[in-house]
C-alpha positions, 0 to 999 in steps of 0.5 A: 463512475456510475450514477448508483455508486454516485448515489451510495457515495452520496449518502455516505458523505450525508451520514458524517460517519467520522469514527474508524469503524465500519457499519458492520462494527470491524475495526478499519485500519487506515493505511498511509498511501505511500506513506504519508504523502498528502503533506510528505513527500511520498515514499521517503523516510519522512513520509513513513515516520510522519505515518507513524506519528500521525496515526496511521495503523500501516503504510503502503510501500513500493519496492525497487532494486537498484542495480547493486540488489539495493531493495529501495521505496519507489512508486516511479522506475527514475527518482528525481533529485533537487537539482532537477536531474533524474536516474533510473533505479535499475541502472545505478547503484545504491550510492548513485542514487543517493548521492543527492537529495530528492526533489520535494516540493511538499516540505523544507526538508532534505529527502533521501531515496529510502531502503526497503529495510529501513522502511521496514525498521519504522513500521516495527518500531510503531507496530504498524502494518506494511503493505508491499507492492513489488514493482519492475520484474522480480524473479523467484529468488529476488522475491524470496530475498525481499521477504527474508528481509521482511521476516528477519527485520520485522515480521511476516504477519504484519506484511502484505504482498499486494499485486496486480499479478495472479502469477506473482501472487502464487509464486510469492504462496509457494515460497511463503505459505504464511504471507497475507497476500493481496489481490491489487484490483482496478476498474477493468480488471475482471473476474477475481473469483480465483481470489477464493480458490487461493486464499488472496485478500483483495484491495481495489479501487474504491469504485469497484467495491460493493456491500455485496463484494465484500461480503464474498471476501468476508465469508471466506475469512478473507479481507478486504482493502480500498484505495485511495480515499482522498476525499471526505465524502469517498473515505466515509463512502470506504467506511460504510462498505465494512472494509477491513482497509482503507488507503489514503494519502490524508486520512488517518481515522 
């Protein structure tokens, strides 16, 4: 991390900005990183309905098939059970994979692995927006189902597709010219400029961002997301940008 962005962030954390909104006056809608999963265990049902009631304005998601064509939520290719036992997703099918209930050190209660559809079916019934990130290889056909899904259970214009892949990204706009798509962005990650050749929002690292970089995104009537404000002083850092996002695994406002 650089001594500047040090500096900015330290001023930030001085200013106490504590309302959801940005310098620039936008609106910002936070977005539970995988869920609520600071207290939650992540990506489960749980931690998408403690989301909602919590006051988040989206959650984050990751997706994975099962070797039946289950789409389930899962940052991780293996699930871990309570039992101290793993599978590997793409190896077992829906009913294996949900046999037992998964490890959760965070709460009391019993977690299953949850489905993609069901994911989508809470983010609609509390208007919330979805950001969906594909994991593991997903061909043209398989990201059309994934999205056919989204568009007949909820609604295509509350769902983000968000990748690291700029070829993902295209095959998802020729198949859907309407889903918002998003650049997924890191440190080390290079040039996105062919974001403005394509219409591609961007969600990065919080460290990358810059007033600058925003305004570039912003000119073009594209938006910007930044990941993951888990500390007070980054998520009021995140909000003096003027993003349009902010992910967090605890923040809500």
């Amino acid at each position: 991390m650089s001594f500047g962005l040090i500096l900015k962030i330290i001023v930030a954390a001085i200013m106490s900005i504590t309302t959801v909104f940005s310098s620039s006056g936008r609106d910002i809608c936070m977005i539970g990183h995988r869920g609520f999963s600071g207290v939650y265990p992540q990506n489960t049902e749980l931690a998408f309905e403690k989301a909602a009631s919590n006051g988040f304005g989206g959650a984050e998601t990751d997706i994975r098939m099962t070797s039946d064509g289950v789409y389930v939520t899962s940052h991780d290719s293996d699930v871990e059970f309570k039992d101290g036992s793993s599978l590997p997703i793409a190896e077992h099918t829906y009913a294996e994979l949900t046999a037992k209930p998964l490890k959760n050190k965070k709460t009391r209660d019993e977690v299953y692995l949850c489905t993609f559809k069901r994911y989508l079916e809470i983010m609609k019934a509390n208007d919330m927006i979805c950001f969906i990130e594909l994991k593991g290889d997903f061909d043209t056909a398989h990201v059309k189902e994934i999205f056919d899904i989204a568009a007949d259970t909820y609604d295509l214009s509350k769902c983000i597709l968000q990748s690291f892949s700029k070829q993902n990204l295209i095959q998802a706009r020729e198949l859907f010219p309407d889903l918002p798509l998003m650049l997924t962005y890191g440190e080390g990650d290079g040039d996105y400029s062919f974001c403005f050749d394509y219409g591609f929002s961007i969600d990065a690292e919080y460290s990358t961002v810059t007033e600058e970089m925003v305004e570039e995104f912003h000119s073009r009537g594209l938006e910007v997301g930044v990941w993951t404000a888990n500390e007070l002083f980054v998520l009021n850092y995140c909000k003096s940008l003027g993003v349009d996002y902010i992910e967090s695994d605890y923040f809500s406002r």
